[in-house]
PDB file of N, CA, C, O and CB in Angstrom:
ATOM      1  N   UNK A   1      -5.274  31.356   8.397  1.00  0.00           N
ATOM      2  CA  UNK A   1      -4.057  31.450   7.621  1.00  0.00           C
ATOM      3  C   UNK A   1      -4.344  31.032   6.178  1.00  0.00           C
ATOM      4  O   UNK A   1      -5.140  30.130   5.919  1.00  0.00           O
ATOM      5  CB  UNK A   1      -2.943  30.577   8.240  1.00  0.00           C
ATOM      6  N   UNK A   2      -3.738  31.647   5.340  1.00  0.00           N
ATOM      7  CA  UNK A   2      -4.331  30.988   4.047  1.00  0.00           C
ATOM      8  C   UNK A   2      -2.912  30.650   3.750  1.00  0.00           C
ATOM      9  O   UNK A   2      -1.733  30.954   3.928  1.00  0.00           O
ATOM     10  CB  UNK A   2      -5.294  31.969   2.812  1.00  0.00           C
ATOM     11  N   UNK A   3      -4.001  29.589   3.020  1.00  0.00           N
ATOM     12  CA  UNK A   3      -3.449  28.035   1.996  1.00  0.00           C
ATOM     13  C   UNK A   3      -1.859  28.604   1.056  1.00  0.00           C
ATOM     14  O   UNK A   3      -1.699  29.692   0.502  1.00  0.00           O
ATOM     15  CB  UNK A   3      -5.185  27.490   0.300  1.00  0.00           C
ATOM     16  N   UNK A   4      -1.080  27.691   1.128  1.00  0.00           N
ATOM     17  CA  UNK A   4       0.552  28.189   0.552  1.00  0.00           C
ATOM     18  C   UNK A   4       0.343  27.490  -0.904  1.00  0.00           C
ATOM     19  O   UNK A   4      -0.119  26.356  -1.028  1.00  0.00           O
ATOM     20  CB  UNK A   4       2.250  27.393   1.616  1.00  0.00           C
ATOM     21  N   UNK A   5       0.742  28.316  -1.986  1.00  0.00           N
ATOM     22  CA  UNK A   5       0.874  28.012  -3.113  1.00  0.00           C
ATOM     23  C   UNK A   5       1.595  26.773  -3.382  1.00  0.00           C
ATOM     24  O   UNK A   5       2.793  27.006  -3.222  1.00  0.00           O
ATOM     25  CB  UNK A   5       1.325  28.964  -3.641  1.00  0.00           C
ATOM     26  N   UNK A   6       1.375  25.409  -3.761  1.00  0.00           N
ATOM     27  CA  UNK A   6       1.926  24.242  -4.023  1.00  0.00           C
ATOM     28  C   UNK A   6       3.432  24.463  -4.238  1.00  0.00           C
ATOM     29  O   UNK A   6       4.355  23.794  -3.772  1.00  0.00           O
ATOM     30  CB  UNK A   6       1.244  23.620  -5.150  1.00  0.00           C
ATOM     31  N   UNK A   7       3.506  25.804  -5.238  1.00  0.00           N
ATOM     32  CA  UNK A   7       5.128  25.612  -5.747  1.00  0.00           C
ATOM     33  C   UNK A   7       5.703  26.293  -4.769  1.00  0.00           C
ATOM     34  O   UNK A   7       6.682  25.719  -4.291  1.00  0.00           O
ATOM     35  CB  UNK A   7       5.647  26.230  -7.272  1.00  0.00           C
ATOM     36  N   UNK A   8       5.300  27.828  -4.077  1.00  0.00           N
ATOM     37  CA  UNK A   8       5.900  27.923  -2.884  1.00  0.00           C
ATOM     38  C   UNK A   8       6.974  27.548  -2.681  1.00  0.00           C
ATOM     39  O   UNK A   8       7.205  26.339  -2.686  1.00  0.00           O
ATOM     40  CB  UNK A   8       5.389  27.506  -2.125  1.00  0.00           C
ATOM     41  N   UNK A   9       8.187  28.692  -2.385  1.00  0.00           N
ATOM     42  CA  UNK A   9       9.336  27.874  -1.877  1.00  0.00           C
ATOM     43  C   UNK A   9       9.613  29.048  -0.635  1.00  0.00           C
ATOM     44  O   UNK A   9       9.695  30.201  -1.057  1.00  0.00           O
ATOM     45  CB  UNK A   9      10.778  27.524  -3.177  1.00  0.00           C
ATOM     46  N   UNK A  10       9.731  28.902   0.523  1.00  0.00           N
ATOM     47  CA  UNK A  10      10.534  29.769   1.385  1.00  0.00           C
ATOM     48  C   UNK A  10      12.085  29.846   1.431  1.00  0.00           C
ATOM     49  O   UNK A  10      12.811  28.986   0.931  1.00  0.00           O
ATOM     50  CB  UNK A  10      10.167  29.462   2.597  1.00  0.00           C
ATOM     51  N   UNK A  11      12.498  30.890   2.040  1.00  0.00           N
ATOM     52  CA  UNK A  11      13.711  30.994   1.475  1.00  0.00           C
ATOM     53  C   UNK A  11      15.275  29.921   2.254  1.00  0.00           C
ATOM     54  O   UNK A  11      16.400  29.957   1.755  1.00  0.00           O
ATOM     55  CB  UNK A  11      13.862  32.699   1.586  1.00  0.00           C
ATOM     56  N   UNK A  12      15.009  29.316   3.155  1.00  0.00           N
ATOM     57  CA  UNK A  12      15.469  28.515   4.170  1.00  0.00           C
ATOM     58  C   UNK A  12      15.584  26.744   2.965  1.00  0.00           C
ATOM     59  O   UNK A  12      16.472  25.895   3.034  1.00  0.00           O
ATOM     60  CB  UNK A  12      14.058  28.626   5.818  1.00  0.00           C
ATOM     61  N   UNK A  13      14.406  26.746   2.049  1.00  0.00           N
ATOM     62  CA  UNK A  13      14.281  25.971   0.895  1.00  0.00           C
ATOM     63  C   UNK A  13      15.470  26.576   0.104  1.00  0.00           C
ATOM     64  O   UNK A  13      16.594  26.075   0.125  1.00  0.00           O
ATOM     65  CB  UNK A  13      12.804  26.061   0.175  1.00  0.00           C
ATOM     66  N   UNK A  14      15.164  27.612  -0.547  1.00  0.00           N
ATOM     67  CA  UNK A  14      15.887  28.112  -1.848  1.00  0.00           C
ATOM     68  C   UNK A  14      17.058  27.856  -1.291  1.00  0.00           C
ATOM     69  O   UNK A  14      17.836  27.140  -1.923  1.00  0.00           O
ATOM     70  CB  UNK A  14      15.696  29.657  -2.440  1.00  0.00           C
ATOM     71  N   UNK A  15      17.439  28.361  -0.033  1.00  0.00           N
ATOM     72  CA  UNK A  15      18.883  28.547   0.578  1.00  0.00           C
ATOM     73  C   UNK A  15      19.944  26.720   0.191  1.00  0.00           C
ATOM     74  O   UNK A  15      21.065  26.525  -0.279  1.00  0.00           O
ATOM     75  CB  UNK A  15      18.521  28.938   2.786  1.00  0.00           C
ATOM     76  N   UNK A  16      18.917  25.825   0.660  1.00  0.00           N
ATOM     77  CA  UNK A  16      18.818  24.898   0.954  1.00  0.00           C
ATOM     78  C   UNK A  16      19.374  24.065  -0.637  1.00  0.00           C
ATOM     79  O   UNK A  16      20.218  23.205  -0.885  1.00  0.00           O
ATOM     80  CB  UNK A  16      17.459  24.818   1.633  1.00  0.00           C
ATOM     81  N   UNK A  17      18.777  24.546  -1.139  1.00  0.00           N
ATOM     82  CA  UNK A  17      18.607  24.044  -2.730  1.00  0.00           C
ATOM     83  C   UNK A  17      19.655  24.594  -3.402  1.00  0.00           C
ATOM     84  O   UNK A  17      20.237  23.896  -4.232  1.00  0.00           O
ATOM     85  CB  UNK A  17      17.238  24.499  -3.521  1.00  0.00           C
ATOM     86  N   UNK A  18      20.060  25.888  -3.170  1.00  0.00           N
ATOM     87  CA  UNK A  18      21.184  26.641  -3.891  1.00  0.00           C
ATOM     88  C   UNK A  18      22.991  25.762  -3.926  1.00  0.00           C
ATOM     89  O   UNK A  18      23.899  25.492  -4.712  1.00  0.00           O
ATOM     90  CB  UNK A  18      21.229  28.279  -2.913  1.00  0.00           C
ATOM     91  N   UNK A  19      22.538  25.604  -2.223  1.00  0.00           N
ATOM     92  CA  UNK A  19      23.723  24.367  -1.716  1.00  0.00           C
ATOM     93  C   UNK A  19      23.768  23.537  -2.186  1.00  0.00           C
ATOM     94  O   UNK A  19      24.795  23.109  -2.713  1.00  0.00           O
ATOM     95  CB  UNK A  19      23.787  23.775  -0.632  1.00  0.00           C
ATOM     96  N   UNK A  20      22.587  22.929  -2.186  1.00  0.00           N
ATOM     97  CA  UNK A  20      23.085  21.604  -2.970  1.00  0.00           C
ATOM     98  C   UNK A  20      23.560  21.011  -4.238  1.00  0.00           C
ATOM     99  O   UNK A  20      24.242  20.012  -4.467  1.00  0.00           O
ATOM    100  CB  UNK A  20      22.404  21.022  -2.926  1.00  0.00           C
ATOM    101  N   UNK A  21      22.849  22.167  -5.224  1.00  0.00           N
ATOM    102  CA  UNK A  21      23.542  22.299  -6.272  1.00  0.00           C
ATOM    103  C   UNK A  21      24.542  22.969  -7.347  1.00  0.00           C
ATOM    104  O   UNK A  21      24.666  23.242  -8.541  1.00  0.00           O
ATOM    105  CB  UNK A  21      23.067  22.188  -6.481  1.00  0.00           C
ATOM    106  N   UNK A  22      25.388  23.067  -5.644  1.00  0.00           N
ATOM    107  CA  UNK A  22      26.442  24.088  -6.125  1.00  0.00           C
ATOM    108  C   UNK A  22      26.535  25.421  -6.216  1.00  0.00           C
ATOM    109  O   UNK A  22      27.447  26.026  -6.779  1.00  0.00           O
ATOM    110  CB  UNK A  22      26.669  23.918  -7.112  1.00  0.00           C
ATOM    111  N   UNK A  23      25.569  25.910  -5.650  1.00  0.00           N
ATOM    112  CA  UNK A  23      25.743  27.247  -6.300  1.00  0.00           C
ATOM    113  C   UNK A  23      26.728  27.990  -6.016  1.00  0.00           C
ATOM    114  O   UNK A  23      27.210  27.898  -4.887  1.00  0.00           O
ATOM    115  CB  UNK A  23      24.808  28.007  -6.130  1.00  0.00           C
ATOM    116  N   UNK A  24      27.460  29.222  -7.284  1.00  0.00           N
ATOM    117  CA  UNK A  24      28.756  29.970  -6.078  1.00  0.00           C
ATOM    118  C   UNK A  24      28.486  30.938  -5.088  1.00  0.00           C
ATOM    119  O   UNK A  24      27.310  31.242  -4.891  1.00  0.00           O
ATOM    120  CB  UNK A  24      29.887  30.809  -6.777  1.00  0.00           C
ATOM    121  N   UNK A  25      29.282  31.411  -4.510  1.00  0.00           N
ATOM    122  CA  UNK A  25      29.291  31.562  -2.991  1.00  0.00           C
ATOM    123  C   UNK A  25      28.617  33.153  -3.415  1.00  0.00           C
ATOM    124  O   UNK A  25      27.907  33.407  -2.441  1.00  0.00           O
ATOM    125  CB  UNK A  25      31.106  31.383  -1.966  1.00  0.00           C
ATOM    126  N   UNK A  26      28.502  34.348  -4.411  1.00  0.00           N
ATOM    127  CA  UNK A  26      27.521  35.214  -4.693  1.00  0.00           C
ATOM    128  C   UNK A  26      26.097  34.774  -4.822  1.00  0.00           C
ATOM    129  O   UNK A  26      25.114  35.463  -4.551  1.00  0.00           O
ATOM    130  CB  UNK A  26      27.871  35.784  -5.753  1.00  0.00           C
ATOM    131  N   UNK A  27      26.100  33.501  -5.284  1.00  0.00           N
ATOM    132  CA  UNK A  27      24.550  33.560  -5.666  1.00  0.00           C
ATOM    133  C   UNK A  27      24.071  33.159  -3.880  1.00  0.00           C
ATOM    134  O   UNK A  27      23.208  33.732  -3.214  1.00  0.00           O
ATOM    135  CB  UNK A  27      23.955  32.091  -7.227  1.00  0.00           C
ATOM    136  N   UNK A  28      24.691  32.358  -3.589  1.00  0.00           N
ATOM    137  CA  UNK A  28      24.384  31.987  -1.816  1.00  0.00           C
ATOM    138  C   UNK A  28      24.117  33.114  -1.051  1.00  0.00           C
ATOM    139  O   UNK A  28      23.249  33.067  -0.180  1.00  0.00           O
ATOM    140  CB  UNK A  28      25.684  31.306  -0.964  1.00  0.00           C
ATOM    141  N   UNK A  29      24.925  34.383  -1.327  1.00  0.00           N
ATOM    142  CA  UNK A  29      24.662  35.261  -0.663  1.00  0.00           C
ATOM    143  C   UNK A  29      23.678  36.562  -0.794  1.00  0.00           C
ATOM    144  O   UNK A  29      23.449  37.409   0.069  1.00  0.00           O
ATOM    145  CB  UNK A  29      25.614  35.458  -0.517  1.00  0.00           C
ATOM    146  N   UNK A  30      23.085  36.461  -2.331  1.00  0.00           N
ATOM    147  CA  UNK A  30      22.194  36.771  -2.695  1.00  0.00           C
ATOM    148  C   UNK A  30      20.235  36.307  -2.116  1.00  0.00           C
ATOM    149  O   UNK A  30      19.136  36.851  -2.016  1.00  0.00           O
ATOM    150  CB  UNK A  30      22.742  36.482  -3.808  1.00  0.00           C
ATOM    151  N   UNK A  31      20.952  34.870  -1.879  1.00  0.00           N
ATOM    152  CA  UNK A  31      19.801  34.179  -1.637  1.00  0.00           C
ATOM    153  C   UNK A  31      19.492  34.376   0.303  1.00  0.00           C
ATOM    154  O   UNK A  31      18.454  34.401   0.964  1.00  0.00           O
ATOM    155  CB  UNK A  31      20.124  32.423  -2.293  1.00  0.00           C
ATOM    156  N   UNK A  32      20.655  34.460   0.598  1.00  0.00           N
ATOM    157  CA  UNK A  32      20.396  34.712   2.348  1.00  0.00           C
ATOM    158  C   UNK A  32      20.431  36.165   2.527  1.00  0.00           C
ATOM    159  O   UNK A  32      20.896  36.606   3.578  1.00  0.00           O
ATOM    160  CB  UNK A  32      21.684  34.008   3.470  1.00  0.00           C
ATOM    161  N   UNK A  33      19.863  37.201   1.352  1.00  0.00           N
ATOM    162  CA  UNK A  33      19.855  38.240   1.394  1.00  0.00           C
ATOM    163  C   UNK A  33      18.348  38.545   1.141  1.00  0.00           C
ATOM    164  O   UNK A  33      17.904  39.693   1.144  1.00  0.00           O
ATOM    165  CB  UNK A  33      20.827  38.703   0.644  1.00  0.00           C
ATOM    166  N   UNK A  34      17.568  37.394   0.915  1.00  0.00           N
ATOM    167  CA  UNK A  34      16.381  37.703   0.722  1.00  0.00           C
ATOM    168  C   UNK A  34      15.371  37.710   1.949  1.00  0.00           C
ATOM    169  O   UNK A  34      15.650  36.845   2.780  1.00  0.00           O
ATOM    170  CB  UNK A  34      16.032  36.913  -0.228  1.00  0.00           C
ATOM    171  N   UNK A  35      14.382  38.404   2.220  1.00  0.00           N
ATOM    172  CA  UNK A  35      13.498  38.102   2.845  1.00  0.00           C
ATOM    173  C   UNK A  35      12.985  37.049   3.392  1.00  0.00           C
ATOM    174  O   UNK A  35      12.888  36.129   2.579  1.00  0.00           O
ATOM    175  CB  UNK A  35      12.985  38.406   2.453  1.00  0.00           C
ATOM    176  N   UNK A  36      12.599  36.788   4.478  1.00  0.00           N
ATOM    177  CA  UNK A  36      11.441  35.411   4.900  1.00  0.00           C
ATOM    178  C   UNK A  36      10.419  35.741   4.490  1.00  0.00           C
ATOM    179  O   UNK A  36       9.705  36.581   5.038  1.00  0.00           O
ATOM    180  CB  UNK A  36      11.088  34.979   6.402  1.00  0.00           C
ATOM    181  N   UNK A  37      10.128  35.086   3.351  1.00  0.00           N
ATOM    182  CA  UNK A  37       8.393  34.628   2.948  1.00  0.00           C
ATOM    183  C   UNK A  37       8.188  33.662   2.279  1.00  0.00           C
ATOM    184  O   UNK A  37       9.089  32.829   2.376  1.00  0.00           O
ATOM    185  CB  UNK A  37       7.566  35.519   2.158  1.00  0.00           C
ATOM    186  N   UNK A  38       6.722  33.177   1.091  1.00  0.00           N
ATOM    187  CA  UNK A  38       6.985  32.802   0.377  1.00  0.00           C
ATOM    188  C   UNK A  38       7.133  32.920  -1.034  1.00  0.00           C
ATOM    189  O   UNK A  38       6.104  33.189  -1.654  1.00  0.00           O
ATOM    190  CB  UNK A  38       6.696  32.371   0.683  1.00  0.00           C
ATOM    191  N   UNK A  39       8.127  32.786  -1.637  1.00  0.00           N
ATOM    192  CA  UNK A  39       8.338  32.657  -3.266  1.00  0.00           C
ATOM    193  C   UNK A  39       7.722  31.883  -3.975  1.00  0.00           C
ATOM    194  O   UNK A  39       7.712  30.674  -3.746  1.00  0.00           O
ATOM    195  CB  UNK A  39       9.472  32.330  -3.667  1.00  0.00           C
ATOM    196  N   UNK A  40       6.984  32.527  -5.140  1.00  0.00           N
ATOM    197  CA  UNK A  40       5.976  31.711  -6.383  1.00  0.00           C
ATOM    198  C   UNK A  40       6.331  31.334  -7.396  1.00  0.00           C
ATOM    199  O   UNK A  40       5.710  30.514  -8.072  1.00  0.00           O
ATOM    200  CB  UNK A  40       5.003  32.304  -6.931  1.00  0.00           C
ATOM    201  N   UNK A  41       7.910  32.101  -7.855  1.00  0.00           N
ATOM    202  CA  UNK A  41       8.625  31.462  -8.644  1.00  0.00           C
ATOM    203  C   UNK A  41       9.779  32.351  -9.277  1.00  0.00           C
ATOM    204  O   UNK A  41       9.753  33.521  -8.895  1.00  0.00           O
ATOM    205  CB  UNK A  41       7.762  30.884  -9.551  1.00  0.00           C
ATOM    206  N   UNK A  42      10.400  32.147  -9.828  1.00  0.00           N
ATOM    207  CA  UNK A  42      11.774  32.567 -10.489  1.00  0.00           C
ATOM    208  C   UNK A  42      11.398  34.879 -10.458  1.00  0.00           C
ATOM    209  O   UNK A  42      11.874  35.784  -9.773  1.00  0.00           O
ATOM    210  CB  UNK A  42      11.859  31.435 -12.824  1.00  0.00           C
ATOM    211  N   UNK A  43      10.378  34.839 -11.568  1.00  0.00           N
ATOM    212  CA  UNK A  43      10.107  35.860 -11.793  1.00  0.00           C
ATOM    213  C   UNK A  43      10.403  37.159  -9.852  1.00  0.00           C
ATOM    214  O   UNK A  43      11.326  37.911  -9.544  1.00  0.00           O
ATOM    215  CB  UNK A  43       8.468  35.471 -12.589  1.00  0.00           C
ATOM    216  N   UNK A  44       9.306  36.836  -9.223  1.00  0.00           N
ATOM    217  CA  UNK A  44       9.003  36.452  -8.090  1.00  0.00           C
ATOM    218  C   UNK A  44      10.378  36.927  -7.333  1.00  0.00           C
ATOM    219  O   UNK A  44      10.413  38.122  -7.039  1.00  0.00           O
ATOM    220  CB  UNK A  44       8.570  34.935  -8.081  1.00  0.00           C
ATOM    221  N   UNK A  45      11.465  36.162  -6.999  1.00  0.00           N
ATOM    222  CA  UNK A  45      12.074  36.169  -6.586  1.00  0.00           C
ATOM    223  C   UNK A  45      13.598  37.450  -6.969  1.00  0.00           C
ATOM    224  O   UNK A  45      14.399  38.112  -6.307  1.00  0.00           O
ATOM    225  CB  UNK A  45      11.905  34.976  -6.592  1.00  0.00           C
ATOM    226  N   UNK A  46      13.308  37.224  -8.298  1.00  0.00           N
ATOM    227  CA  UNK A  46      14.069  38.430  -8.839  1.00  0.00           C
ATOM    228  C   UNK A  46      13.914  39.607  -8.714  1.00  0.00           C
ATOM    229  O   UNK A  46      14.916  40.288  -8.496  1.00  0.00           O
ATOM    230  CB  UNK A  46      14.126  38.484  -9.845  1.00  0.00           C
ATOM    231  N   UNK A  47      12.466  40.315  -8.820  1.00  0.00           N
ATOM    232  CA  UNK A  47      11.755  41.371  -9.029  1.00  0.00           C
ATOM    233  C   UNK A  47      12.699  41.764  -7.247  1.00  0.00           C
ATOM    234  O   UNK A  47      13.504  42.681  -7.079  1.00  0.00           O
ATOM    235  CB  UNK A  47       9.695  41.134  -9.368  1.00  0.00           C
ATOM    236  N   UNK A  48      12.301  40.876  -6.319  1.00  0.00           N
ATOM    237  CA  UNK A  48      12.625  41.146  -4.805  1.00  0.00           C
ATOM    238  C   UNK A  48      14.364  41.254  -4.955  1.00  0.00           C
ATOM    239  O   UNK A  48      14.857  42.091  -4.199  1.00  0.00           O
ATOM    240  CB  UNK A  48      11.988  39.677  -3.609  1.00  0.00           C
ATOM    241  N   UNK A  49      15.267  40.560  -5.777  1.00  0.00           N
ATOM    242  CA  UNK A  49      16.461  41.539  -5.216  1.00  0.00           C
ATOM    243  C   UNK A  49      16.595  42.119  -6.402  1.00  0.00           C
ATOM    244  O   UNK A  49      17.524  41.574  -6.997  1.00  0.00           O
ATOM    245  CB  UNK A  49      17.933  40.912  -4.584  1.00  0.00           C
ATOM    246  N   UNK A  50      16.164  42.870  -6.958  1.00  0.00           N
ATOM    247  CA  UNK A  50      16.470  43.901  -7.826  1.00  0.00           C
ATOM    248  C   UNK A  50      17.052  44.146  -9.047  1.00  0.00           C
ATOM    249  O   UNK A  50      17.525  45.124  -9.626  1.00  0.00           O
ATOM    250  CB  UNK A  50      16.939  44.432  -7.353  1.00  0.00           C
ATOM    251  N   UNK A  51      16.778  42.250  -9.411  1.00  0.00           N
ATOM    252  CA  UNK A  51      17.136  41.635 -11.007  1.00  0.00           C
ATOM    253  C   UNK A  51      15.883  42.239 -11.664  1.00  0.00           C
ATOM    254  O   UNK A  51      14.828  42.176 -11.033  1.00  0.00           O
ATOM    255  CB  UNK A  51      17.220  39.656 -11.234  1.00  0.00           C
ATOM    256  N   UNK A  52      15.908  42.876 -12.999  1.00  0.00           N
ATOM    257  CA  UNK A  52      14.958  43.012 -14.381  1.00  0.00           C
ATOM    258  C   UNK A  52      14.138  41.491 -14.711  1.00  0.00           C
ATOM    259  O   UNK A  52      14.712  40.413 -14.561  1.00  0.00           O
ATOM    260  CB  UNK A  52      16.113  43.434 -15.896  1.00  0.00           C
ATOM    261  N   UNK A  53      13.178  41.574 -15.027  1.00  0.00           N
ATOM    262  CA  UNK A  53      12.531  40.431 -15.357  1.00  0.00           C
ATOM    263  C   UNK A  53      11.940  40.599 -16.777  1.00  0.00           C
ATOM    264  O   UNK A  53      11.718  41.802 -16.921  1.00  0.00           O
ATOM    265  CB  UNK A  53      11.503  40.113 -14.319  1.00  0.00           C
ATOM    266  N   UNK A  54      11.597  39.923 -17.871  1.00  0.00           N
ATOM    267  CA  UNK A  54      11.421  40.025 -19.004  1.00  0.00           C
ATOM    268  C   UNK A  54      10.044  39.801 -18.906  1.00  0.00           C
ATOM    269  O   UNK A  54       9.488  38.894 -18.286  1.00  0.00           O
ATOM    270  CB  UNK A  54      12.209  39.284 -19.805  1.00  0.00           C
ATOM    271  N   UNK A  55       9.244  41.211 -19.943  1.00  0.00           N
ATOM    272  CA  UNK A  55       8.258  41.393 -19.690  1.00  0.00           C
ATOM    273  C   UNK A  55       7.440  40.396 -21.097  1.00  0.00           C
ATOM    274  O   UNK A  55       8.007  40.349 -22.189  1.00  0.00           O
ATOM    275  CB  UNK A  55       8.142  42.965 -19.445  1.00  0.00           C
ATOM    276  N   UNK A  56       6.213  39.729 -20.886  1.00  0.00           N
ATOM    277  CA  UNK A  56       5.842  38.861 -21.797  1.00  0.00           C
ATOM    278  C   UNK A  56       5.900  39.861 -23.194  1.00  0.00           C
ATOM    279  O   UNK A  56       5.975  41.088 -23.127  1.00  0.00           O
ATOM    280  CB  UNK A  56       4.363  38.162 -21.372  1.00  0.00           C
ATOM    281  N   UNK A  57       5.845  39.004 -24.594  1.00  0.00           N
ATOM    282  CA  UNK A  57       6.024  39.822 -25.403  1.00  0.00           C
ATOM    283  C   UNK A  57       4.749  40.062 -26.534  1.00  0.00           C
ATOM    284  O   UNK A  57       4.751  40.942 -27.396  1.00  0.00           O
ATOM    285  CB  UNK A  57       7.241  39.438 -25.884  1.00  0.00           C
ATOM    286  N   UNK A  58       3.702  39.090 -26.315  1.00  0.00           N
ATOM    287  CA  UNK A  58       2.459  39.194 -26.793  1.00  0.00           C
ATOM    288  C   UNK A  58       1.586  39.496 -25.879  1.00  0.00           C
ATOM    289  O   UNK A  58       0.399  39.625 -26.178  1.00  0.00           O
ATOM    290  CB  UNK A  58       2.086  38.186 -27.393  1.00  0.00           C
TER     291      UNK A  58
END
């Protein structure tokens, strides 16, 4: 099995995390709309539900 990226978050985390800090009840359902795997970070996670991500500019 290979080694999980330190920042790594699965989504049972994100889910987890969204709750706790409030998030509203779209973004919650956005987030239990995602896949089981793991997430490397913001970018990452967007690209998967079908948010635009800003491409570097240099």
């Amino acid at each position: 099995m290979a080694e999980r990226h330190p920042l790594a978050l699965v989504k049972r985390e994100l889910l987890a995390r969204a709750r706790r800090e409030g998030a509203p009840d779209p973004v919650i359902d956005m987030v239990e709309s995602l896949p089981e795997r793991d997430y490397t970070n913001m970018a990452d996670i967007a690209r998967t539900l079908g948010i635009g991500v800003e491409k570097r500019r240099w």
